[in-house]
N, C-alpha and C positions, 0 to 999 in steps of 0.2 A: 543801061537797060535795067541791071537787076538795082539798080539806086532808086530807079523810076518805080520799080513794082514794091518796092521797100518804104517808098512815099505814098503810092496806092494804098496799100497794107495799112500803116499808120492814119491814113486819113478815115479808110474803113473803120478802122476800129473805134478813131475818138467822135466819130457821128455815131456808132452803134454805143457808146456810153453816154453822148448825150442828149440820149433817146431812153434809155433805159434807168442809168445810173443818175439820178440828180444832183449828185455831188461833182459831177464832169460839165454841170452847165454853170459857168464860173465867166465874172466879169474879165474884158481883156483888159489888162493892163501892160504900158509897153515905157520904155525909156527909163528915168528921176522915178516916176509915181512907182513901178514895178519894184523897183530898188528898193523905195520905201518900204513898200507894202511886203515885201521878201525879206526885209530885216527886221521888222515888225512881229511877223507869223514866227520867224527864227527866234527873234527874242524869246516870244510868248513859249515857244518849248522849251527853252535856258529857261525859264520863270518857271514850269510847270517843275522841273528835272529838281531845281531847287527847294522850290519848297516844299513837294513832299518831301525830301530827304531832309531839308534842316529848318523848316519854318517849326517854332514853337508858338504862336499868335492863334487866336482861337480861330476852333474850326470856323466858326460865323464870316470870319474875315476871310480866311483861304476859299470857302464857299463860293460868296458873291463877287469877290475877284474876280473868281475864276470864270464866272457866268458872265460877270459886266466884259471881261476883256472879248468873250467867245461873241457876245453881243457885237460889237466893234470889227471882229475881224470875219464874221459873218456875214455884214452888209457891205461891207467892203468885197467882198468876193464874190457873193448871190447877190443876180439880179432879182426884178421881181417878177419876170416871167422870161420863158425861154426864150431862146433866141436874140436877148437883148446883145448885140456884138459891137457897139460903139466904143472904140478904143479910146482910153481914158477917162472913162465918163462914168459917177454916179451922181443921180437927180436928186431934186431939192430935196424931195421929198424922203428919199434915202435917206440923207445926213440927217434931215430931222429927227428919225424914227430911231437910229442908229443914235443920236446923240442923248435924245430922250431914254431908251431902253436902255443903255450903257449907264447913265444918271443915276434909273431908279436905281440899277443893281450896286453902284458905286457909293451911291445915299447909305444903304444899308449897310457895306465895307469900312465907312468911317464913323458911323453913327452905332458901331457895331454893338459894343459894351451899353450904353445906353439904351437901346432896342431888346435886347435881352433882359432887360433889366426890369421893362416896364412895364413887364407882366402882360394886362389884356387891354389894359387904357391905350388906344393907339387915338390918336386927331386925323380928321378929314381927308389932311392933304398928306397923311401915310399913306391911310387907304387907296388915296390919287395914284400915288407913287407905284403901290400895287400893283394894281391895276395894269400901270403903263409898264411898267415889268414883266407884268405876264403877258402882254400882249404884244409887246416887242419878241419878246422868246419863240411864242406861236407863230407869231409870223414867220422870223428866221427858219424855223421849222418845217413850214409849209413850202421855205424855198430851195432847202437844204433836204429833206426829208421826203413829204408830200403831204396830199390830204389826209389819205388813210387813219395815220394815227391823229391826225386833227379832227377827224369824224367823230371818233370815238374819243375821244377827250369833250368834244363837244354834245355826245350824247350825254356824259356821265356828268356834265358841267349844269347842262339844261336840268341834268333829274334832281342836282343836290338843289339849285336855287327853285325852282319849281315846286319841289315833292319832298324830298332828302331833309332840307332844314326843317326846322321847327318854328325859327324864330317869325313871330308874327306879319314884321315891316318889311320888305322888300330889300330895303338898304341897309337894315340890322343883319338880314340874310350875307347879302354881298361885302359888309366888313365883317363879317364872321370867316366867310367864303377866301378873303384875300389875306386875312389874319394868317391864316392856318396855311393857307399855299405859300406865301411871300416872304414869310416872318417866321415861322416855325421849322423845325425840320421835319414836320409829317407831310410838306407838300414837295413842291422844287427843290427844295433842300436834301432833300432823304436822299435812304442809301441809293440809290441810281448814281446819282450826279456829287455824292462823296464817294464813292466808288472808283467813278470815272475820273476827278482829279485826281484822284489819289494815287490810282494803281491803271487803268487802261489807257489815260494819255501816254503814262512812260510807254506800256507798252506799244502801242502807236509808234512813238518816234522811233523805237526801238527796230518796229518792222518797216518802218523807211529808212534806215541804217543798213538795214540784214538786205533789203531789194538792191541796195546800192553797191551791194561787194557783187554782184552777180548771178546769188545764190537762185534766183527763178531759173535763168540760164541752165546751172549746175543741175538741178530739181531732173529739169526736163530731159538734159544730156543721160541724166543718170538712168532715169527712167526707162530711155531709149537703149541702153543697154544690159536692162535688165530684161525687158520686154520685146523689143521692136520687130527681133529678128523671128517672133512667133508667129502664130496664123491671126491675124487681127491685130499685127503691132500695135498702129499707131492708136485704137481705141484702148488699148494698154495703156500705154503710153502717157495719154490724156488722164485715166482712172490716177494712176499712179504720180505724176505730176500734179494734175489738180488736188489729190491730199497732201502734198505735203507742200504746194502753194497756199493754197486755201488756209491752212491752219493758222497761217502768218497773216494774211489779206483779210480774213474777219469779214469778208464779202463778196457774197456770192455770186453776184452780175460783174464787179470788176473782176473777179479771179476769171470768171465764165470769158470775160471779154477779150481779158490780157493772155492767159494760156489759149485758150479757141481761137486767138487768130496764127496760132502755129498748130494746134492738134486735130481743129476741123477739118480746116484744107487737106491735111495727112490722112483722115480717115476717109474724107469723101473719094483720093487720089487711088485711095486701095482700095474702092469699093463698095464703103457701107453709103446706108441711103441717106438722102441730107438729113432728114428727121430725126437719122437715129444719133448719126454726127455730131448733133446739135444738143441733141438730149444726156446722151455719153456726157459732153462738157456738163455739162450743166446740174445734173446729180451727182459727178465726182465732185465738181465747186462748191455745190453749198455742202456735198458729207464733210468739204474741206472745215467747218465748222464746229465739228464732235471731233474731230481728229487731236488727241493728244499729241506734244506737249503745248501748244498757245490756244487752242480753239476758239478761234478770234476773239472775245471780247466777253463775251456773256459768262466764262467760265470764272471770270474772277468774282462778280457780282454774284454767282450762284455760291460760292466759297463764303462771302460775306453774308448773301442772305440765311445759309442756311447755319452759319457760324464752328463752318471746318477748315481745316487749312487746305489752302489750294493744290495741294500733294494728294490730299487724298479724292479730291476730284478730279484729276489726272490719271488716277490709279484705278479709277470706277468707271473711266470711259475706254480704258485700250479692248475691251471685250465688245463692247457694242460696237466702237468704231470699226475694229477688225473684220467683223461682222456684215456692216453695213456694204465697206469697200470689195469683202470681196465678193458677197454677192451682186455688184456692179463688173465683176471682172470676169465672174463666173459667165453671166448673159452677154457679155461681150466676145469673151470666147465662142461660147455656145453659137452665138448669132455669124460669128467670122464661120466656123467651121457648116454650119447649117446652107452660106451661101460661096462657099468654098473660097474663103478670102486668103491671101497670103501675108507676109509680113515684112518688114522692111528691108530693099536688099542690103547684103552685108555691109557691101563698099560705101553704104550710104550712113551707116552707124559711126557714134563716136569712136575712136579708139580707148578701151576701158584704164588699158595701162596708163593712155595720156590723162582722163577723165580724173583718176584719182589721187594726182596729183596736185587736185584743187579739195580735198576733201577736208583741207583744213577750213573752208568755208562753213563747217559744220559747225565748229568750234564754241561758236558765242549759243549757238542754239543749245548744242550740248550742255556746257558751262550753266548755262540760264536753268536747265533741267536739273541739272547738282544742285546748284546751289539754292533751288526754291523746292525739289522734293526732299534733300536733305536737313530744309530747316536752318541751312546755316546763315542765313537772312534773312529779312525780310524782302517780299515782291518789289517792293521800288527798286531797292538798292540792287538786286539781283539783276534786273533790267537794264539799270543804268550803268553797272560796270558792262553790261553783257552788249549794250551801245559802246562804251569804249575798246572790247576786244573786238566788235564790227571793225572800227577803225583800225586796229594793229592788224588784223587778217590781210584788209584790202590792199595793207601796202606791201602785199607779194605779187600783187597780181597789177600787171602795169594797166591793162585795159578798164579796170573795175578799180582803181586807186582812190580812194576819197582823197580828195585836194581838199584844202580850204575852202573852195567854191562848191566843191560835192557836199560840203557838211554843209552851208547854209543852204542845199538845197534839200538836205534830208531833214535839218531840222523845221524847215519851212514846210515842206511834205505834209510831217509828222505835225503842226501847227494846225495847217488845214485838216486833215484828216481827223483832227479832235474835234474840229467844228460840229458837224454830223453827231456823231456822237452823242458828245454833250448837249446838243438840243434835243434829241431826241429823249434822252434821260431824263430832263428835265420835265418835259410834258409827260413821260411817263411817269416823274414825281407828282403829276397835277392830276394824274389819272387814278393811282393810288392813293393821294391823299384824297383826290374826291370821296373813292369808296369808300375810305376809313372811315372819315369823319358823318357822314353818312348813315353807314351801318349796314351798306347795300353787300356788303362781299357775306354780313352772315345770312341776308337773304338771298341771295344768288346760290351758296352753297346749300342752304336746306332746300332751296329749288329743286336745286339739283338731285341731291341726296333722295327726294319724296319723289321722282319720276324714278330715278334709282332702281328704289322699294327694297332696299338690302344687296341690293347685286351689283356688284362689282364693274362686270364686266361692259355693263347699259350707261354706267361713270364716266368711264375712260373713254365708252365712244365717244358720249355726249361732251366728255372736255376735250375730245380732238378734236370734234366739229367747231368747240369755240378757240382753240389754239388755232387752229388754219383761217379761219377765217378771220379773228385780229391779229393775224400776224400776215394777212396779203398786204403788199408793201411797204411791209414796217422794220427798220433796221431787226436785226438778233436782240443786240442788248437792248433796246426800249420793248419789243416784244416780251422776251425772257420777264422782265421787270412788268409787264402790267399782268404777265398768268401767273410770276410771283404771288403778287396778291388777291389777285381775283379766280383762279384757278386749281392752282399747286394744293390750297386748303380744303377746298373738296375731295380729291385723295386722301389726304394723309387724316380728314373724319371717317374714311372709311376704310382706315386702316393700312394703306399702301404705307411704306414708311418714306420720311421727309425727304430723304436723298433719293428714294427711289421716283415720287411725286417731282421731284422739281427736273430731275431727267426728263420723266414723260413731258414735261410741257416744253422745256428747252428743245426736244428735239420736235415734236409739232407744230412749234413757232418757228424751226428754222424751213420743216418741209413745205411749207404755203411759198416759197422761193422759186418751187415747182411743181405745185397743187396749180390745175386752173381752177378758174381763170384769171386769177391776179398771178401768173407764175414768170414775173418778171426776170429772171435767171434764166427759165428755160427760152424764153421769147430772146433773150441777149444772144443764146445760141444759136436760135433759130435765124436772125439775122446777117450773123455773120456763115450760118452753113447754107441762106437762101434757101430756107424750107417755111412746110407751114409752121405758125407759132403753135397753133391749137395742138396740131399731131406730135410738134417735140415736146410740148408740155405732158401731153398721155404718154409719150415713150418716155421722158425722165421720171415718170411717176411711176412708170410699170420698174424700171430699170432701178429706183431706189427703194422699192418692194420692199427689203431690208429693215429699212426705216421705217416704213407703217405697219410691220410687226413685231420687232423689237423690242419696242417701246410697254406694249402689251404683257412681252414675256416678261422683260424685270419689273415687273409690277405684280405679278402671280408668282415668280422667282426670284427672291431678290438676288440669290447666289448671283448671278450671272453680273450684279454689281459690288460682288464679293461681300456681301452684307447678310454679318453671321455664315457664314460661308469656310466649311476645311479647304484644305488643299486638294481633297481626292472628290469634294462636291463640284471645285472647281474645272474641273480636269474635266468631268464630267460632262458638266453642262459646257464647256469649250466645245471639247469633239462631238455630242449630239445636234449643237447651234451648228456649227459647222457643215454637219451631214446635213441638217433640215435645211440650211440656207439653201445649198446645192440642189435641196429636193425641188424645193418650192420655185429655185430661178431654172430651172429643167421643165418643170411645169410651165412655166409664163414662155418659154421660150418654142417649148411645144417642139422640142427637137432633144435628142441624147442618142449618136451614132447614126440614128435613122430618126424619119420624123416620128413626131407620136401619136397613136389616135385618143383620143376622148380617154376611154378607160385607162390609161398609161399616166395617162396627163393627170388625171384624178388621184391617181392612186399617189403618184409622185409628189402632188402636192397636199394628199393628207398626211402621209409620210411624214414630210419636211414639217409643217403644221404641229405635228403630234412629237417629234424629235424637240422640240423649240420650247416644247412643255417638258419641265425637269423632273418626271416620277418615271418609276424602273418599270411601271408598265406601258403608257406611251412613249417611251424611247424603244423596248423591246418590239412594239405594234409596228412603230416607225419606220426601225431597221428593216424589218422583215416587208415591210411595201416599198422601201426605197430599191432593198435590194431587188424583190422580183423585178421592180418595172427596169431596173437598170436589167437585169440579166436578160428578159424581153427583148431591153434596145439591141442588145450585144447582142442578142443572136440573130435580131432581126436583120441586124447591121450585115454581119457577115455571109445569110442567106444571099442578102442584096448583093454585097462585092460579088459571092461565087455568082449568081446567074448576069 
């Protein structure tokens, strides 16, 4: 019976990913061809592992490799539309596009040195080659990805050949146009998708190495006995697990899908409503994304784009993260306590003594934190030994052992999962170099700047509205990487500083995950907790509240990302963020010991508002309205108990 609901379970979940997650609708392969096709994808992360660490061959050649192979092992895997489940089978048409796209990208691998060389004279059947390059790419993309960012690659495509150029003839246009995307590094080449070989595949494989010793398992056990036995365990439970799943997974519908189908069922079982169930998953998931130390993917390309070491981008997010989570854990509580929920019974808990006896599974994570905050190597290398201590961990644990056959399915994992990725980088290289070459990012930013009119604050709106909205269905890193340039430089003309500007859009590219109506993460929760999509998507949105002001604050503070910042500024702005988060999720929760009315609720959340602001006179405003309305609740509370 419990095998039966164990196969239920599993089936639930890989229909709710591929429904949601487009990387889960993948051709079936079975028998010889699967084999192939499994020691292929393995190879291709042996290939990847390698040459970042020891290829010396120019970049031009590791580049289109690396995109020719992702080409290959892309159509091999995506169909061309859902649902195709014909075991062993891809159509003519497939191998064509696949062998053509693999081609162009391989033409330019061998023809390397000579293409570089020959300046802007390119002949016809380059251009051809072009072409059929980026067009294979976009496609894999559209099947790997979706349309969203092909929309918008496709608006910015139409404006440059359209408007954008200059050049008089149509076709002088479009060999200018493939010039520059196909053959230079200002287009598909740039930093995205050097980035991405470079430093995010390792770590990719890295985190199908880490999934494979058990640590999700361990995540969640831990969780539950940090949390469980409280009032609203299992919504704990979930907050806490999905940050420190999430950080690894780099995505926010599989983390949603893969933790929510153990933390929704648990929260719906104690009580809370499916909506909120669903939404819980679903803004712990994608916070799992600012979460220091891996925050999926985008944090390395933010380290390159902005030319810091990745240390110190880890070091500028544990405040906001901290931040963010616990104001998800505050309204979690709040909500258990408001509808009197209790929390897990004991007997039902890990035993802690036993639990951390696995705590050596920590190990490679830890190590990987040494050794890339401390500088004493570089990101690959830190990653790829921190893959080999995955290996030595597992072989204490007989159940979670990597074998031989577990490694070529971690490395084959870590193969696919680069797929995604790297396409998406890739067109968001086609999207920034559109703009560059162009000249459209300095008119979008004085657009902006001139509605503006000097004010700051009318900026930020305006670039959240465009961070959410090109960032509905669009992976992190290819998002991160088009408000890179289209975005991020609007702030920092108007003074936010660079590390502060690329924060704000990092994190309102990630929250469109669960902004409706494209809030594909909170819709993965809502399926598996059987509620509405629309109301879990408005309760992960209310519930990461956090995150759509945050963002705000280090941009008027930058202390709070430690920039220019004492120790006693820090301290500072910790404990006031702290108090204000608390105000503000007592506010939205409209409950603190007793319910609250209108004026409580207001007050609570100017309070928190005004705490979140770093001067000694709205922190002192702050206090003094967080405290009344707290001392209100409390006596209201206790009036209530005595009659």
């Amino acid at each position: 019976m419990s095998e039966n609901m164990n196969t239920t379970v599993r089936n639930d979940v890989d229909a709710v990913m591929r429904k949601y997650d487009r990387e889960s609708n993948i051709r079936v392969w079975t028998g010889k061809p699967k084999q192939v096709i499994r020691f292929v994808t393995a190879a291709f992360s042996l290939w990847c592992i390698w040459v970042t660490l020891f290829a010396t061959f120019l970049e031009e050649i590791r580049l289109t490799s690396f995109l020719g192979a992702i080409i290959v092992m892309g159509f091999l895997t995506y169909p061309a539309k859902k649902g195709e489940q014909k075991e062993n089978y891809i159509p003519w048409y497939d191998v064509i596009i696949m062998v053509l796209g693999a081609g162009a990208f391989f033409y330019y691998t061998f023809n390397a040195n000579t293409i570089v060389n020959q300046g802007t004279r390119f002949e016809t059947y380059q251009i051809i080659i072009g072409i059929v390059g980026v067009l294979a790419l976009i496609e894999l993309t559209r099947r790997c990805v979706g349309t969203p960012i092909l929309i918008v690659a496709a608006v910015f495509l139409i404006y440059a050949l359209g408007y954008g150029l200059t050049n008089p003839e149509f076709f002088g246009r479009i060999k200018y146009l493939i010039r520059n995307l196909f053959y230079t590094k200002e287009g598909i080449f740039s930093t995205p998708v050097n980035v991405c070989s470079k430093y995010i595949v390792v770590f990719i494989i890295f985190g199908a190495f880490l999934e494979r010793t058990g640590i999700s398992n361990f995540f969640i056990s831990l969780a539950n006995c940090a949390a469980g036995r409280f009032a609203g365990g299992p919504a704990k439970v979930a907050v806490i697990s999905s940050a420190l799943c999430g950080m690894v997974s780099g995505s926010s519908v599989g983390n949603t899908v893969t933790t929510g189908a153990v933390t929704i069922p648990m929260m719906k079982d104690t009580g809370y409503k499916p909506e909120f169930a669903g939404a819980v998953e679903a803004a712990a998931s994608t916070g799992g994304q600012i979460m220091p130390p891996i925050m999926g993917a985008a944090a390395f390309l933010m380290a390159d784009f902005i030319g810091v070491p990745y240390s110190d981008i880890l070091g500028r997010a544990i405040l906001p993260a901290i931040l963010y989570f616990l104001g998800i854990f505050i309204s979690v509580h709040l909500e258990a306590k408001k509808t009197g929920l209790s929390g897990i019974p004991k007997e039902q808990l890990p035993v802690f003594t036993k639990l951390i006896r696995k705590v050596y599974l920590l190990l490679p994570l830890v190590m990987l934190v040494v050794w890339v905050a401390g500088n004493y190597m570089t990101m690959q290398r830190a990653a790829s030994l921190a893959i080999v201590l995955s290996i030595v961990v597992s072989l204490f644990d007989k159940e979670n052992r990597i074998t031989p056959s577990k490694l070529i399915d971690a490395l084959e994992a870590g193969g696919r999962g680069s797929i995604t990725v790297a396409a998406a980088c890739g067109v968001a290289g086609i999207i920034s170099g559109t703009i560059t070459m162009t000249g459209l990012a300095n008119e979008l930013i004085n657009g902006i700047i001139s509605v503006a009119n000097g004010h700051l604050i009318i900026a930020l709106f305006l670039t959240m509205l465009c961070c959410i909205v090109l960032g509905m269905g669009v992976p992190t890193t290819a998002t991160y990487c088009i408000m890179a340039a289209t975005t991020a430089p609007i702030l920092i003309r108007m003074g936010v500083p660079v590390i502060a500007a690329h924060f704000f859009v990092f994190y309102f590219g990630i929250v469109a995950d669960i902004t409706p109506p494209v809030a594909l993460a909170a819709y993965a929760g809502a399926a598996i907790a059987k509620s509405n999509p629309m109301k879990t998507a408005f309760n992960a949105s209310k519930l990461a509240i956090a995150l759509f002001i945050v963002p705000y604050v280090f941009c008027f503070s930058p202390a709070m990302l430690l920039i220019n910042a004492t120790v006693l500024e820090v301290v500072q702005i910790a404990v006031t963020s702290i108090v204000g988060v608390f105000g503000v999720c007592a506010a939205i929760e409209g409950y603190l010991k007793t319910n609250m009315n209108v004026l409580v609720r207001l007050m609570m959340a100017a309070g928190g508002l005004m705490l979140l602001e770093a001067t000694a006179m709205t922190d002192i405003v702050g206090i003094v309205l967080i405290a009344v309305g707290f001392a209100w609740q409390y006596m209201k509370g206790r009036n209530t108990v005595a009659a």
